[in-house]
N, C-alpha and C positions, 0 to 999 in steps of 0.2 A: 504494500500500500504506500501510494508516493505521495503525502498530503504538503500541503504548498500554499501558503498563505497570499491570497490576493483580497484586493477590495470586489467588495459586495456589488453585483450588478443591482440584486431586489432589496435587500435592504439599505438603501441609501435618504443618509439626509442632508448631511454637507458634498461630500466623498468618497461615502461608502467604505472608510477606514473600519468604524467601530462596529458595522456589518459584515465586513470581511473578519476581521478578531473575530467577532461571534460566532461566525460560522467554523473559522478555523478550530476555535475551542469548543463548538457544541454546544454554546450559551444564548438565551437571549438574549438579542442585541441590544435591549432597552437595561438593562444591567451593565455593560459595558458603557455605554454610554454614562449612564451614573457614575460609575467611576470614573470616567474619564472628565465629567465635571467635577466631581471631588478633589482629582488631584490638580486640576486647573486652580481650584481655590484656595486648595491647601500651599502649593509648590507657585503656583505660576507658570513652571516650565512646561505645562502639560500643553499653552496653545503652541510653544514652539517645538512639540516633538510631534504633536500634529498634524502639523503644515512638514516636516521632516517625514514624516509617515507617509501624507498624500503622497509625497513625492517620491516617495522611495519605492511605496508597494505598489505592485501592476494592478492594472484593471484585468479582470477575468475572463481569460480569450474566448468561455464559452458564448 
């Protein structure tokens, strides 16, 4: 099994980062999300590893 993280075609709300996480991990995507505003509020560096994220993980060729 070759599992391979890309962003989300179907679950997209900015970029379909924290639907791609979700799917990679098997989670709802609306939990990852929450975290991921968590750690925006707690850290701050969470919008710049976000915009590092878009950019890094592929869109999903299917």
């Amino acid at each position: 099994m070759n599992k391979r993280l890309y962003k989300s075609n179907d679950n997209i709300m900015i970029n379909g980062v924290c639907g791609g996480i979700a799917e990679y991990l098997d989670m709802d995507p609306t939990l990852i999300r929450l975290g991921w505003v968590l750690f925006c509020a707690l850290g701050g560096s969470g919008i710049i590893a976000y915009i590092i994220a878009a950019i890094i993980i592929p869109r999903n060729p299917r």
